[in-house]
C-alpha positions as a Python dict, from the first residue, in 0.01 Angstrom:
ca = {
    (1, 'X'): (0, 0, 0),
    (2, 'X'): (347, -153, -58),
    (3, 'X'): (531, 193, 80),
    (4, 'X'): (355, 164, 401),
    (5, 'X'): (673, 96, 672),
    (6, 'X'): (582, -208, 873),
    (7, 'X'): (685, -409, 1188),
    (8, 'X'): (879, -694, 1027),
    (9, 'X'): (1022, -848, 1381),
    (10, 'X'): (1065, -778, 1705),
    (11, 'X'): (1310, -976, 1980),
    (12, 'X'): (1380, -873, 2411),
    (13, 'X'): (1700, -965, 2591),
    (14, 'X'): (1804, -916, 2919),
    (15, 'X'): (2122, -1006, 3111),
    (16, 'X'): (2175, -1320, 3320),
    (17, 'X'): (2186, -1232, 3656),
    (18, 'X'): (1849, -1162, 3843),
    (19, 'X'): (1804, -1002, 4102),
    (20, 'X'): (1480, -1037, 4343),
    (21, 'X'): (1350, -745, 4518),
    (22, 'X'): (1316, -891, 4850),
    (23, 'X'): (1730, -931, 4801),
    (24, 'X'): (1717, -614, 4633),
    (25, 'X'): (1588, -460, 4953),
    (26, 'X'): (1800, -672, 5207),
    (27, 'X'): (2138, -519, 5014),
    (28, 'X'): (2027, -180, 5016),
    (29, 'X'): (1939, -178, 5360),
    (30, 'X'): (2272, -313, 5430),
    (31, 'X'): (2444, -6, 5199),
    (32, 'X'): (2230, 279, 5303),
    (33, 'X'): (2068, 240, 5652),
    (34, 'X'): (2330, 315, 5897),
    (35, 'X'): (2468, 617, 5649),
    (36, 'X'): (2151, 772, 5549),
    (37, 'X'): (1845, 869, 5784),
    (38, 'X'): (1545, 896, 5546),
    (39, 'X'): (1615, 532, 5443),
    (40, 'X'): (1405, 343, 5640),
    (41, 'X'): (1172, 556, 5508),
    (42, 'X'): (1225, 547, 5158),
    (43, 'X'): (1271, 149, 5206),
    (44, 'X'): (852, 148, 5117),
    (45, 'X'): (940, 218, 4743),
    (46, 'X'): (1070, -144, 4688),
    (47, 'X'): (746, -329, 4806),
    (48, 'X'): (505, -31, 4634),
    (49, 'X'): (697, -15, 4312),
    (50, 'X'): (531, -318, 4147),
    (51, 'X'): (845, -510, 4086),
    (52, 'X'): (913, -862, 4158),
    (53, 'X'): (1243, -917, 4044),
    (54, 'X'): (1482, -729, 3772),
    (55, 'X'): (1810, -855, 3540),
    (56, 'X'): (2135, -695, 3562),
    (57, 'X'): (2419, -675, 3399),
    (58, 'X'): (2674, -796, 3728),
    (59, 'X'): (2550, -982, 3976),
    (60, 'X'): (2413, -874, 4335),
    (61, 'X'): (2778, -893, 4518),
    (62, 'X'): (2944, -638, 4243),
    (63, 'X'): (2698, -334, 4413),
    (64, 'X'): (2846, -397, 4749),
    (65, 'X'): (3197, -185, 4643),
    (66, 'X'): (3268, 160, 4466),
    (67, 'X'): (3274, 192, 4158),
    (68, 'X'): (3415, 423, 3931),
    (69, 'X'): (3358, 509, 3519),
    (70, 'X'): (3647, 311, 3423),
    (71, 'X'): (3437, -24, 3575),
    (72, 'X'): (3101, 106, 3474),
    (73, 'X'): (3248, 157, 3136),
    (74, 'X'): (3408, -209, 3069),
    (75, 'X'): (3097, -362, 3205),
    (76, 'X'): (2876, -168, 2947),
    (77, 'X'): (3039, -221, 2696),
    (78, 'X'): (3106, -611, 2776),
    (79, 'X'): (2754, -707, 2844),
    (80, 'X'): (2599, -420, 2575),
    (81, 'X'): (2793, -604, 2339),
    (82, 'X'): (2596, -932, 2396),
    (83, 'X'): (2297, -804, 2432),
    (84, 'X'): (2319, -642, 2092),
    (85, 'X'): (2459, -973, 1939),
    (86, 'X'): (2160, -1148, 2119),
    (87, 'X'): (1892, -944, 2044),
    (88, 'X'): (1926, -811, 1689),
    (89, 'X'): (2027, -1170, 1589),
    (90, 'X'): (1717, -1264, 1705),
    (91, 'X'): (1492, -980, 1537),
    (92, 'X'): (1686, -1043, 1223),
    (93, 'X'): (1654, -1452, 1236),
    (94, 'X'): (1249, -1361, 1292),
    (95, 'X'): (1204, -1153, 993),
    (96, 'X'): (1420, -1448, 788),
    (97, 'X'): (1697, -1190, 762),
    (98, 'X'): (2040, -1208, 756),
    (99, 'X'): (2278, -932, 941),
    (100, 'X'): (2406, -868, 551),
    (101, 'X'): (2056, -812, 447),
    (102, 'X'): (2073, -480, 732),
    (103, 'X'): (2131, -103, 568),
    (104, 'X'): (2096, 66, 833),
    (105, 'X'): (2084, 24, 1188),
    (106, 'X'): (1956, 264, 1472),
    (107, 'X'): (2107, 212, 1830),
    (108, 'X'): (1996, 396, 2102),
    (109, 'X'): (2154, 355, 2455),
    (110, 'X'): (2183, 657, 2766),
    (111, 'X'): (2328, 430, 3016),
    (112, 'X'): (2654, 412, 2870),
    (113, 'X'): (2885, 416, 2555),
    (114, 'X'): (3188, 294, 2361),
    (115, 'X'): (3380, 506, 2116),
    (116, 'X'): (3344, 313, 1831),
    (117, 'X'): (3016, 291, 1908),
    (118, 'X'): (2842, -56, 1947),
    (119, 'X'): (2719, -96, 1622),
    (120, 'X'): (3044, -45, 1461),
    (121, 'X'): (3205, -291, 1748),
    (122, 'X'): (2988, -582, 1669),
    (123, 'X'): (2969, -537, 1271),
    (124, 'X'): (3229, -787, 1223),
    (125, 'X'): (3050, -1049, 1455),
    (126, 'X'): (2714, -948, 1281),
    (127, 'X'): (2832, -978, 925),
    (128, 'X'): (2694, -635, 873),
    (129, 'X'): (2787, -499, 536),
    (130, 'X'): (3070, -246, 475),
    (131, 'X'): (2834, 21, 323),
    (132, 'X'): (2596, 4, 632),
    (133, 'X'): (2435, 344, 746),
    (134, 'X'): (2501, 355, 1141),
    (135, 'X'): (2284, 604, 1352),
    (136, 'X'): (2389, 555, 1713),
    (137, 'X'): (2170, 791, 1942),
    (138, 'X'): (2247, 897, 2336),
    (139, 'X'): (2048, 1101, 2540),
    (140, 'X'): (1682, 1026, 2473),
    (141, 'X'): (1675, 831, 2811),
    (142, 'X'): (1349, 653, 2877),
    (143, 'X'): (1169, 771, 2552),
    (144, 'X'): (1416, 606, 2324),
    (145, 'X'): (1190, 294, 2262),
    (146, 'X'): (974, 540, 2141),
    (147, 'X'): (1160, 798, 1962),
    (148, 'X'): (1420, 513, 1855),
    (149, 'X'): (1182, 356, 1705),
    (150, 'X'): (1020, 643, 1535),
    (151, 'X'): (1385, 774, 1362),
    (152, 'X'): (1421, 412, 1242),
    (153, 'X'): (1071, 412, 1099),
    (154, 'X'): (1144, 722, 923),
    (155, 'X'): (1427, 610, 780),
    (156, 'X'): (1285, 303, 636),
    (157, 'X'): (993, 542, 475),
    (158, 'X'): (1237, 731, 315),
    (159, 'X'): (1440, 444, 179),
    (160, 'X'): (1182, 207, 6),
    (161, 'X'): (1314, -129, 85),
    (162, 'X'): (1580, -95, 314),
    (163, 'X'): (1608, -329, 591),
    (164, 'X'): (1647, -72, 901),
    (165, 'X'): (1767, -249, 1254),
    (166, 'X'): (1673, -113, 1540),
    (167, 'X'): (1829, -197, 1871),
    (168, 'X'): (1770, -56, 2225),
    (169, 'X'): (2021, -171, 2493),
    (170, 'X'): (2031, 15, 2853),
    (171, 'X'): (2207, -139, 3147),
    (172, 'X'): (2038, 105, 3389),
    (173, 'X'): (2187, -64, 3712),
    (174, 'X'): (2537, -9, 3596),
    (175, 'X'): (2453, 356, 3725),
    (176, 'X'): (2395, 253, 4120),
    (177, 'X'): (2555, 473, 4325),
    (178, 'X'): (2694, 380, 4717),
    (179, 'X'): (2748, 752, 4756),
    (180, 'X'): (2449, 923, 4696),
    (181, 'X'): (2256, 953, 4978),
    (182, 'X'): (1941, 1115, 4799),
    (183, 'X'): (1559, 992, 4753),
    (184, 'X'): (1653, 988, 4381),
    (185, 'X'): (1926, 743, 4413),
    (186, 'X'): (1725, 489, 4663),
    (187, 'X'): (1452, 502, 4404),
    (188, 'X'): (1670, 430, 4104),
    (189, 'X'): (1787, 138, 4316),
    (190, 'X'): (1428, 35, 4385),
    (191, 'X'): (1301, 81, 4030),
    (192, 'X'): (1583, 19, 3778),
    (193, 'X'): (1740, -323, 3552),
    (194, 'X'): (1870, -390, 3227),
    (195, 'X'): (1747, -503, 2910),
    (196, 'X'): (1744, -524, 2518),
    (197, 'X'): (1519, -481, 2239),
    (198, 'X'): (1570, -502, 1865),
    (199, 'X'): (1325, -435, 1572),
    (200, 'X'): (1347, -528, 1153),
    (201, 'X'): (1136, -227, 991),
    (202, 'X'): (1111, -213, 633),
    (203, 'X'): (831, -63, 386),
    (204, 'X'): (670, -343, 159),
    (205, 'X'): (384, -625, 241),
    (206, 'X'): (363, -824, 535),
    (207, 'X'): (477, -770, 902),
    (208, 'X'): (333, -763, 1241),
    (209, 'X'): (206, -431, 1235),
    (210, 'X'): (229, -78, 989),
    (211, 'X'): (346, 233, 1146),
    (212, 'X'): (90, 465, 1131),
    (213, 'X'): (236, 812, 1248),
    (214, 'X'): (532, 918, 1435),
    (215, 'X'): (579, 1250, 1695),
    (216, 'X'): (711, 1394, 1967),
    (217, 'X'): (641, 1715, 2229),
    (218, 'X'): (945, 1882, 2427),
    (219, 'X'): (773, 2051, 2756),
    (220, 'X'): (979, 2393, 2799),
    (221, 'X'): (1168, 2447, 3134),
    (222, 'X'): (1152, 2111, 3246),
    (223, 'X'): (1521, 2013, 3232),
    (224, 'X'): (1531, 1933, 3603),
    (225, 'X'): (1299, 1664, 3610),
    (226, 'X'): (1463, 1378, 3470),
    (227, 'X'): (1808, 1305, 3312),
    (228, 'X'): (2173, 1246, 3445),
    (229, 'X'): (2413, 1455, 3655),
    (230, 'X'): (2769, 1330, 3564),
    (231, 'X'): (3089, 1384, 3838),
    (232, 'X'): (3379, 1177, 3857),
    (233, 'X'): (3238, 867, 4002),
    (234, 'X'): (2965, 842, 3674),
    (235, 'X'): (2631, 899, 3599),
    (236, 'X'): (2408, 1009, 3914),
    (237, 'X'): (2012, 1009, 3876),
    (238, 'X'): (1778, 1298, 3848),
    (239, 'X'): (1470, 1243, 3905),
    (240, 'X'): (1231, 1482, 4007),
    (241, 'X'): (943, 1414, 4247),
    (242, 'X'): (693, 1589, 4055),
    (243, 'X'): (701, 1367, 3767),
    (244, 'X'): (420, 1177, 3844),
    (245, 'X'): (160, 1477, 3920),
    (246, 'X'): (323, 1662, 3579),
    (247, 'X'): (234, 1334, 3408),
    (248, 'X'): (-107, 1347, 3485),
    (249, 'X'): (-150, 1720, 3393),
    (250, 'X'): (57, 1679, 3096),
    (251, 'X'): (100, 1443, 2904),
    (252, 'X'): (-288, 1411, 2790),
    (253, 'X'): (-305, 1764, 2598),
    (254, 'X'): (54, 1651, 2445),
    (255, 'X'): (-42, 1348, 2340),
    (256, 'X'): (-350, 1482, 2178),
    (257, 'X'): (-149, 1741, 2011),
    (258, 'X'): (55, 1515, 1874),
    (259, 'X'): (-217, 1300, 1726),
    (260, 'X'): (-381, 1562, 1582),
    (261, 'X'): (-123, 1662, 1384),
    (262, 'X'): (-139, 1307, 1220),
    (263, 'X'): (-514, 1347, 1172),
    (264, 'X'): (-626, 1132, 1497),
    (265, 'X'): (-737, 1198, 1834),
    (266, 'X'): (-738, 995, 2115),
    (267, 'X'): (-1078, 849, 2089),
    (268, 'X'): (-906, 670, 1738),
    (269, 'X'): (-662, 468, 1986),
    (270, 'X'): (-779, 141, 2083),
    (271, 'X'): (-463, 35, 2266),
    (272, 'X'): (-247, 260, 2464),
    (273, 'X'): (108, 74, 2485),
    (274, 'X'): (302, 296, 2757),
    (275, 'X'): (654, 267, 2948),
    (276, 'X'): (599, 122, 3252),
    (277, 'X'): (833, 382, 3414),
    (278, 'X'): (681, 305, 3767),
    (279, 'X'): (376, 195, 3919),
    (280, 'X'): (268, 615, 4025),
    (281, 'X'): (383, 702, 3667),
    (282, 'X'): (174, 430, 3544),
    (283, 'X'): (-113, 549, 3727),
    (284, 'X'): (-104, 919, 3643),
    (285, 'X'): (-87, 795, 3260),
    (286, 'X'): (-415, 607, 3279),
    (287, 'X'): (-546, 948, 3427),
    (288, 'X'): (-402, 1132, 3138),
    (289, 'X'): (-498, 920, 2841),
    (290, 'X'): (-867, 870, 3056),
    (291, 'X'): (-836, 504, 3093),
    (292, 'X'): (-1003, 286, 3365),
    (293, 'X'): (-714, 240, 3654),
    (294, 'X'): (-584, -78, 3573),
    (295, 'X'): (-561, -85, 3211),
    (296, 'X'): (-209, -76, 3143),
    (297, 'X'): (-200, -484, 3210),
    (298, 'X'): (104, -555, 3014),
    (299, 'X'): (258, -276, 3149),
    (300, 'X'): (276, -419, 3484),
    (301, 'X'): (347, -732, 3357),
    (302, 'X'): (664, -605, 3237),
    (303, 'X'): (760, -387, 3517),
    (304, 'X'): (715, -708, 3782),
    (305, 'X'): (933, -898, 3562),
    (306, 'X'): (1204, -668, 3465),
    (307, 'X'): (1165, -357, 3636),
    (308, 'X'): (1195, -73, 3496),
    (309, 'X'): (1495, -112, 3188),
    (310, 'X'): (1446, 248, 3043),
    (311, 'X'): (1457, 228, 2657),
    (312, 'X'): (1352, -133, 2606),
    (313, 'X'): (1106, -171, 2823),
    (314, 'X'): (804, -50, 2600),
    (315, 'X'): (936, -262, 2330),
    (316, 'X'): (907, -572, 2561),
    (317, 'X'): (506, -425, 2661),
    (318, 'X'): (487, -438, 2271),
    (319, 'X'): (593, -819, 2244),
    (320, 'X'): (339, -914, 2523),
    (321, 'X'): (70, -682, 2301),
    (322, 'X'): (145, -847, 2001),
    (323, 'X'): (142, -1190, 2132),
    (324, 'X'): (-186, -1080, 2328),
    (325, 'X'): (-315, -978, 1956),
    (326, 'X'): (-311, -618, 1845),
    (327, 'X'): (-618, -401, 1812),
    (328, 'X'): (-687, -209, 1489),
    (329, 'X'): (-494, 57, 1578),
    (330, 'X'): (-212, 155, 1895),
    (331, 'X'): (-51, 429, 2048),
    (332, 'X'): (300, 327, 2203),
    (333, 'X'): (386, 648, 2411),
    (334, 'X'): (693, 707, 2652),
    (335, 'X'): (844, 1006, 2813),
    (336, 'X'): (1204, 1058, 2881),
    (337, 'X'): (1428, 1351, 2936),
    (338, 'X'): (1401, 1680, 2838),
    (339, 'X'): (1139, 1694, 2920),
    (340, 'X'): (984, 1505, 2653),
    (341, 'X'): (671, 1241, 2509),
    (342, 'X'): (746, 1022, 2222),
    (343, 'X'): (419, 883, 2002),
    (344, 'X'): (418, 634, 1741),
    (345, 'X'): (74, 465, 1607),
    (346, 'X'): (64, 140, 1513),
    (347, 'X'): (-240, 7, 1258),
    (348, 'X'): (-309, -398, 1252),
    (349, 'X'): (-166, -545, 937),
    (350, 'X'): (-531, -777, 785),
}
């Protein structure tokens, strides 16, 4: 069917500056030991969270001083900038696209913003069109590869034709915090980098994969588990320690609620493409989607290599999918704040 919405393209990015975790580790030890007891103690969660090294938007020596919003700001919206450029150039070069061809584009970002918003900012660069349709989006946190995705998707169904971009920047480390002495904030440091992710959808023939079904649950009273708490030195972490065991509980019965309502179940999913948000949150998802431990290979992949970039990061577990070959059909699936899960099935294109 020629109205089906499908996968045209799909491009990563990520900042130049790497950071290792054994450095990673050596800084914050540095930062944190003599000021906060329980961090020897917490030190474990940078050799058990599965990383090897992570790209961020300043390099190591920036973390060592304060910083306020002003500084967080400028640097978000400096390196944001070229990871939009980089990575929606890409997606658009893929699909044989120009930026002119775009008519609408979907940005989602929680890690920062710029009033204009990026897509406005970088239209001239892009060559985007005067009459473009911009849909910037903040908030969605970690389930905005997901539910990004799925608003751009929708859009592109509803439009028969349009080219819809969608881009996914975060530049989670521009969020470390000297001081906050909390398990939350050690984590974060532990766990979090930056990256970029763009996507061409359009309905017609063709494309990597069609987009099956889209959805999304919002678990009542469960504001406190993950999101931002925002003072005058920027955006401080929350992150509850019962995400993991609520995972496992939870997200199985939402998941298969949201399939249903698309006319699937879980037994229809050959491929479960998740955010890696961590290597316990991994875990607790095979439980929940009853998958052998150790399924979630690309997952890992991409947390090792990046870390854990919020947004993107499913989108770059896509890329290694694809590349790996897509079964008939997938489930990508992330959660995020709110608290929420974010589905969208993917079918092979013949």
């Amino acid at each position: 069917m020629t109205d089906t919405v499908k996968l045209v393209s799909l491009a990563v990015a990520a900042p130049e500056h790497v950071i290792f975790q054994k450095e990673a580790v050596e800084a914050s030890g540095r930062l944190f030991a003599d000021r906060f007891e329980d961090f020897r103690h917490l030190a474990r969660v940078f050799d058990s969270a599965g990383i090897q090294k992570r790209h961020a938007a300043r390099p190591l020596a920036w973390f060592d001083e304060q910083h306020g919003w002003q500084d967080r700001m400028q640097a978000y919206a400096e390196v944001a900038a070229e990871l939009f450029v980089e990575a929606a150039s890409s997606a658009l070069s893929r699909a044989g696209l120009e930026a002119g061809d775009v008519d609408c584009v979907v940005t989602v970002s929680s890690t920062g913003f710029t009033t204009p918003s990026l897509d406005a900012q970088m239209a001239r660069r892009m060559g985007f069109r005067a009459d473009i349709e911009r849909v910037p989006v903040f908030g969605l946190g970690c389930a905005a590869g997901v539910s990004g995705f799925a608003i751009a998707a929708r859009l592109a169904r509803s439009r028969p034709g349009a080219v819809v971009l969608f881009v996914s920047i975060e530049l989670c480390t521009l969020a470390f915090r000297l001081d906050e002495l909390t398990r939350p904030n050690i984590i974060a440091t532990a766990l979090f980098g930056d990256g970029a992710a763009a996507c061409v959808l359009r309905s017609g023939e063709g494309g990597l994969a069609e987009v099956e079904s889209t959805g999304d649950h919002l678990f009542p009273d469960t504001l406190d588990i993950m999101g931002w708490k925002i003072d005058d030195g920027g955006f401080g972490i929350v992150l509850a320690q019962s995400l993991p065991p609520f995972a496992e509980k939870e997200l199985g019965p939402a998941v298969t609620a949201i399939l249903a309502r698309n006319g699937l179940t879980p037994a229809d999913i050959d491929r479960f493409i998740c955010h890696p948000g961590g290597t316990k949150v991994l875990a607790a998802m095979e439980s929940a989607l009853s998958l052998t431990p150790g399924t979630l290979d690309h997952e890992r992949g991409v947390l090792a290599d990046y870390g854990n970039m919020s947004s993107p990061t499913i989108l770059f577990v896509l890329e290694r999918a694809i590349r790996a070959g897509l079964p008939e059909r997938s489930a990508m699936i992330a959660m995020g704040p709110g608290f929420s899960a974010s589905c969208v099935t993917l079918r092979r294109v013949a």
